[in-house]
C-alpha positions in Angstrom: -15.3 -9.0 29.2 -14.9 -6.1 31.7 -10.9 -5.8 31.1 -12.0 -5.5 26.8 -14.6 -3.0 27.7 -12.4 -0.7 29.9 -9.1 -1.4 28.4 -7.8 1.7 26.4 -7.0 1.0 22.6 -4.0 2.9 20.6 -5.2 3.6 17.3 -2.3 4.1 14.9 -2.3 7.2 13.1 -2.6 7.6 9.6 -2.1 11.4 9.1 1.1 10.9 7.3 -0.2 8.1 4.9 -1.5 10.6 2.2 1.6 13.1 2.2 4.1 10.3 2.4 2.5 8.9 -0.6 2.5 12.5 -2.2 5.9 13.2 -1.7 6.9 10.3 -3.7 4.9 11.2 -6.5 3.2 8.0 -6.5 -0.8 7.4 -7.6 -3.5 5.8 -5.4 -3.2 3.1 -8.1 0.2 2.3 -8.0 -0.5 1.4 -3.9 -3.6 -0.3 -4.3 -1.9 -2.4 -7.0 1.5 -3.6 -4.9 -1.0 -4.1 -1.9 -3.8 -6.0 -4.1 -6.8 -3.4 -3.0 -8.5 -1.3 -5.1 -7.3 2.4 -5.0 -10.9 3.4 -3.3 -9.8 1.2 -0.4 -6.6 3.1 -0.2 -8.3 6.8 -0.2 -10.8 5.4 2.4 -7.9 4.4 4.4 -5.5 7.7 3.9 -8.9 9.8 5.2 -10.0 7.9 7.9 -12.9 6.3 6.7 -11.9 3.3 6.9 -10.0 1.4 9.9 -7.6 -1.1 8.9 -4.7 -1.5 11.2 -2.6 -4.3 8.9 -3.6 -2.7 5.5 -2.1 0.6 7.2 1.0 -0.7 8.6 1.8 -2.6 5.1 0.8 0.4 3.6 3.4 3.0 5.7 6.5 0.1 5.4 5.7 0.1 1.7 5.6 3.8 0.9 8.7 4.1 3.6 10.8 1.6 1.2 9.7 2.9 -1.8 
């Protein structure tokens, strides 16, 4: 429990989510459809409201294909 509690966590960054996305002129609908979310979960997730580390990591290797 002590190791977890004092153990310093990397927290991807998601700063280039929203511009990537942008630059390919695609919609918050179009990713939350190919990911099967809903586009609020997306713009929670490109603003830093919401924290999740696989949604994000699909999310960046999808818009990094596309």
């Amino acid at each position: 429990m002590f190791r977890c509690l004092t153990t310093t966590v990397t927290v991807p960054g998601i700063a280039d989510l929203r511009p990537l996305r942008q630059s390919k002129n695609l919609t918050l609908t179009a990713a939350a459809q190919h990911l099967g979310v809903w586009p609020a979960t997306i713009s929670t997730l490109e603003r830093g409201i919401r924290r999740d580390d696989d949604l994000a990591h699909a999310y960046r290797n999808w818009l990094q294909a596309a």
